[in-house]
C-alpha positions in Angstrom: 48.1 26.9 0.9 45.7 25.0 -2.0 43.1 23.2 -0.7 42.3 19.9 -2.0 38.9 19.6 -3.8 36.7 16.8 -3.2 35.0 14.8 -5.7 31.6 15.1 -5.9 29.0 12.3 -4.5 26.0 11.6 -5.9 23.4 10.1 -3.7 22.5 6.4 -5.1 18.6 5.8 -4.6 17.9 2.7 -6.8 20.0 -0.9 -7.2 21.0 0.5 -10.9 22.7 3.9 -9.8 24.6 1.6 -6.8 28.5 1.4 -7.4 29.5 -2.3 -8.5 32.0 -2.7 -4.9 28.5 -2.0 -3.3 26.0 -4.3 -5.1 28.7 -6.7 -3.9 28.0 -6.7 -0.6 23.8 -6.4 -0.3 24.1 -9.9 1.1 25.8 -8.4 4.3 23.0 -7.5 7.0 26.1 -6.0 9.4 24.2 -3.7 11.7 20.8 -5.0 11.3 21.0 -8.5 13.3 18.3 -7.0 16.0 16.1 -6.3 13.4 12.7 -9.0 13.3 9.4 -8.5 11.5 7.8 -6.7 14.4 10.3 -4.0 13.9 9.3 -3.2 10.4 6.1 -2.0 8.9 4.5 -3.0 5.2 4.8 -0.4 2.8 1.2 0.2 1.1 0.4 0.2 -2.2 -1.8 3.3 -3.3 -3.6 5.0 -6.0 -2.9 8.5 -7.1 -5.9 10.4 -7.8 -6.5 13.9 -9.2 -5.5 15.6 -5.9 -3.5 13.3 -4.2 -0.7 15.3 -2.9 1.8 13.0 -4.6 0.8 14.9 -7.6 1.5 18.1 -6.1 4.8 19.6 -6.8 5.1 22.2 -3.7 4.1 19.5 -1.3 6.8 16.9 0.9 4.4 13.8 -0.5 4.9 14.8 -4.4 6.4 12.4 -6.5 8.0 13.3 -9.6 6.1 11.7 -13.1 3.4 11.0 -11.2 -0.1 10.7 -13.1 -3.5 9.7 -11.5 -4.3 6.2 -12.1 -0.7 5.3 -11.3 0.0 3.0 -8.1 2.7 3.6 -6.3 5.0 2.5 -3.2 3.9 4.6 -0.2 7.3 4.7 1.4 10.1 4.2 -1.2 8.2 6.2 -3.4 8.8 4.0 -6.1 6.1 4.4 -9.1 4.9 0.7 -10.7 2.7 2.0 -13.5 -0.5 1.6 -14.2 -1.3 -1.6 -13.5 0.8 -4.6 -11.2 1.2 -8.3 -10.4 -0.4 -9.5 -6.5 0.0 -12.8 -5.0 -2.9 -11.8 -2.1 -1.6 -13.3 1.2 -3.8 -12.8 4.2 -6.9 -10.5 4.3 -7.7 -8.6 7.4 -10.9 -6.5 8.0 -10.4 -3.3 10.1 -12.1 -0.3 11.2 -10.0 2.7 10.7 -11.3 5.8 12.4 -11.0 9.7 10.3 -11.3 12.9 10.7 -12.7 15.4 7.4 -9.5 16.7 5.7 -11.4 19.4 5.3 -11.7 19.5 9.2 -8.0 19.3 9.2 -7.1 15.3 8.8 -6.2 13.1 11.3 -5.8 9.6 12.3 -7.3 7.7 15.4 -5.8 4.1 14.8 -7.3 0.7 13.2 -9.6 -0.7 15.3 -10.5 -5.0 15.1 -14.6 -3.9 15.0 -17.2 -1.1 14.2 -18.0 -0.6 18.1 -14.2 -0.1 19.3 -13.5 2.2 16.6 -17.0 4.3 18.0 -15.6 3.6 21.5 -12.3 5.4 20.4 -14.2 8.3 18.3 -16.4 8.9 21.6 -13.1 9.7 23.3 -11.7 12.2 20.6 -12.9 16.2 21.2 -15.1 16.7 18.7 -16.6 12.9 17.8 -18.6 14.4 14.9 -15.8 15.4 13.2 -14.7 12.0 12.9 -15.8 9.0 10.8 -15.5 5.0 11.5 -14.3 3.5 7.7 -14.8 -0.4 7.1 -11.3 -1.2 5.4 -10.3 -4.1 3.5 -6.6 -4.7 4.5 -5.0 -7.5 1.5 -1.4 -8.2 2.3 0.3 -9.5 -0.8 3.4 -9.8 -2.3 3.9 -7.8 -5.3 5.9 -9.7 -7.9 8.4 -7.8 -10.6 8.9 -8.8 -14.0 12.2 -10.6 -13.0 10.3 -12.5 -10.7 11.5 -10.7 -7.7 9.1 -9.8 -5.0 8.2 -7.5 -2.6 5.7 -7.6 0.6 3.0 -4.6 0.2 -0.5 -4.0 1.6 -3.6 -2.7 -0.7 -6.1 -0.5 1.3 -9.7 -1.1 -0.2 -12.7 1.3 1.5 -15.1 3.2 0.8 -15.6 3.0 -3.7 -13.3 0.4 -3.9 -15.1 -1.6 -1.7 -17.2 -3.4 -3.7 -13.8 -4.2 -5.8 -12.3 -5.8 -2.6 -15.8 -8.2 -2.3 -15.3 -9.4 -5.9 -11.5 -10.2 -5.1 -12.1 -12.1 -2.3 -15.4 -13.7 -4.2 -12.6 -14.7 -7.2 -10.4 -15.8 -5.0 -12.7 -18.3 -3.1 -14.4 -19.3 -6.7 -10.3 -20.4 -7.7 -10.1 -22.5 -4.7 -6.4 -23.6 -2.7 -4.4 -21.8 -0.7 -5.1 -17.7 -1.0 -1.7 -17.3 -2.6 -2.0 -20.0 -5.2 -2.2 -17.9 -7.9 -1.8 -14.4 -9.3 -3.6 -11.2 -9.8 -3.6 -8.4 -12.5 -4.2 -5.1 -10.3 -4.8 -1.7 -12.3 -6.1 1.4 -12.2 -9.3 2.0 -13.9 -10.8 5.8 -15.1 -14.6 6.3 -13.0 -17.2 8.8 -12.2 -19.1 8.3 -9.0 -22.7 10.0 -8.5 -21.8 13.5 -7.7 -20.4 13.2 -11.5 -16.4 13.3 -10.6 -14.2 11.8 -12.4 -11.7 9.9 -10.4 -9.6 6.3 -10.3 -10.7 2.8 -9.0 -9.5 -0.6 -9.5 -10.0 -3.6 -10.6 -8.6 -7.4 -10.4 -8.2 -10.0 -12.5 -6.8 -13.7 -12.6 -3.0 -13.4 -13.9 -1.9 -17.2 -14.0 -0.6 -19.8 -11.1 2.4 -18.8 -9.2 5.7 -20.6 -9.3 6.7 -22.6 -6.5 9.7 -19.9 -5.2 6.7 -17.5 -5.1 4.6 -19.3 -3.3 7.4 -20.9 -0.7 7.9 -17.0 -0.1 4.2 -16.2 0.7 3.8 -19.1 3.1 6.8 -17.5 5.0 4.8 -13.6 4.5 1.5 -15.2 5.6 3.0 -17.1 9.1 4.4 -13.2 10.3 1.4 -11.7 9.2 -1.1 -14.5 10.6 1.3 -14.7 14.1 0.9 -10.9 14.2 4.5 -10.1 13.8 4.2 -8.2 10.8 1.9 -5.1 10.7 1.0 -2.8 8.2 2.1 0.8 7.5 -1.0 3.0 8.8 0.5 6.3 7.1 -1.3 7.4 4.3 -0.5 10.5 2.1 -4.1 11.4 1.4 -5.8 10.8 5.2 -9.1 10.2 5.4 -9.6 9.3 1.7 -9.3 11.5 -1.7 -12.6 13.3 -2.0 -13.1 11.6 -5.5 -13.6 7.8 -4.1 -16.2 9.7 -0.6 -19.4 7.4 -2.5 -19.6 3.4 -2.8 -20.5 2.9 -6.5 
C-alpha cells in the first residue's frame, strides 16, 4: 500500500516569509479577545556586548549575525542594527536587585526605592552576594523606517547611566510633551577604567514626530502611567555584562 507523502512546511517567523491567504487575515484577533495590556510584557531593547551570550553560538540566547554594538529585540530576537529611531514615552526609576554572575546570576525583582530593594536583599541567603542597581527604565516606542512602530523598554545602569541623565537633560532642554519628538539611539565603541573595551550609547535629537506617532504614544503612555503595562524583567546577560561593571 503507498503512502502518501506530505509536503514539506516551513516555519514562517517574519511578515515577509507569511503566505499571502495569511497576511490576509492579521486583522483577525480570533482567540485573543481576553487579552488587555496587563497580560502582556514590553519586550526590551538591549545591547550586545563582547560576551553577551547572544553572541554565543552553543548557548539558547545566541542569535544568529549578531555583532557587539548591535541592539536588538530581547524577545522576538529581532536584530535593528547598529543604531535606532525612539519616541521616549514615560521614564521610571527602579531599583533592581542582582546577584554576581560569577556567583551564579540571579534576579530578586525591581523594587520602587534603594531601601525596599536592601529590605528584599536582607531576606535572600547570602545578602552579600547580591547588589541593589539604580536603573533607568525609558519606555518608548521604537519607530521603523516605514513608519511603523513598536512599544520597547531601554534599560540604562550602571555606565550608561550618565547617558540616561543627558537624555532626560535633552529631553527637558526640548520642552512639550516627552514624546514630541524623536531620538537617534546607537551603539558607540568605549573603554572603561580597568582598560576594557566594551559598547555604550548615546542619544541624539532625530526630528519632531508626526501626529500618527504621537496619537500612538499618548495611548502607550496612559497603560504605562495607569500601571497596566509593565516591562519585561528578563534579561539575557543578568546582573550586567562585566564590560559596562564601572560608571564612566
Amino acid at each position: 500500500m503507498a503512502t502518501a507523502k506530505k509536503a514539506k512546511q516551513e516555519v514562517a517567523t517574519t511578515n515577509e516569509q507569511m503566505p499571502a491567504w495569511l497576511q490576509e487575515k492579521m486583522g483577525d484577533n480570533r482567540g485573543s479577545e481576553n487579552v488587555e495590556a496587563e497580560d502582556l510584557v514590553i519586550p526590551r531593547l538591549e545591547l550586545a556586548q563582547a560576551l553577551s551570550k547572544c553572541r554565543k553560538k552553543q548557548d539558547p540566547a545566541y542569535i544568529p549575525g549578531c555583532e557587539e554594538g548591535m541592539l536588538y529585540n530581547n524577545l522576538t530576537r529581532e536584530l535593528y542594527g547598529e543604531s535606532v529611531d525612539l519616541v521616549p514615552v514615560f521614564f521610571k526609576k527602579e531599583w533592581l536587585l542582582w546577584r554576581d554572575q560569577d556567583l551564579g546570576g540571579g534576579f530578586a525583582g525591581a523594587h520602587p526605592s534603594l531601601s525596599a530593594a536592601e529590605a528584599e536583599r536582607q531576606n535572600q541567603d547570602d545578602p552579600d552576594e547580591w547588589e541593589s542597581i539604580e536603573t533607568h527604565q525609558h519606555f518608548c516606542l521604537l519607530v521603523r523606517e516605514d513608519g511603523t512602530t513598536e512599544e520597547v523598554v531601554v534599560s540604562m545602569a550602571k555606565s550608561k547611566m550618565k547617558k540616561s541623565r543627558n537624555w532626560n537633560s535633552l529631553i527637558r532642554i526640548n520642552g512639550g510633551p516627552r514624546f514630541s519628538r524623536m531620538y537617534k539611539y546607537e551603539g558607540v565603541a568605549a573603554v572603561n577604567d580597568k582598560n576594557q573595551d566594551y559598547y555604550n550609547v548615546d542619544v541624539k535629537n532625530a526630528g519632531f514626530v508626526t501626529q500618527e506617532i504621537f496619537a500612538q504614544a499618548e495611548k502607550t503612555y496612559e497603560s504605562i502611567a495607569s500601571g497596566k503595562a509593565k516591562a519585561d524583567y528578563s534579561y539575557d546577560d543578568m546582573g550586567g555584562s562585566e564590560e559596562e561593571e564601572t560608571e564612566l
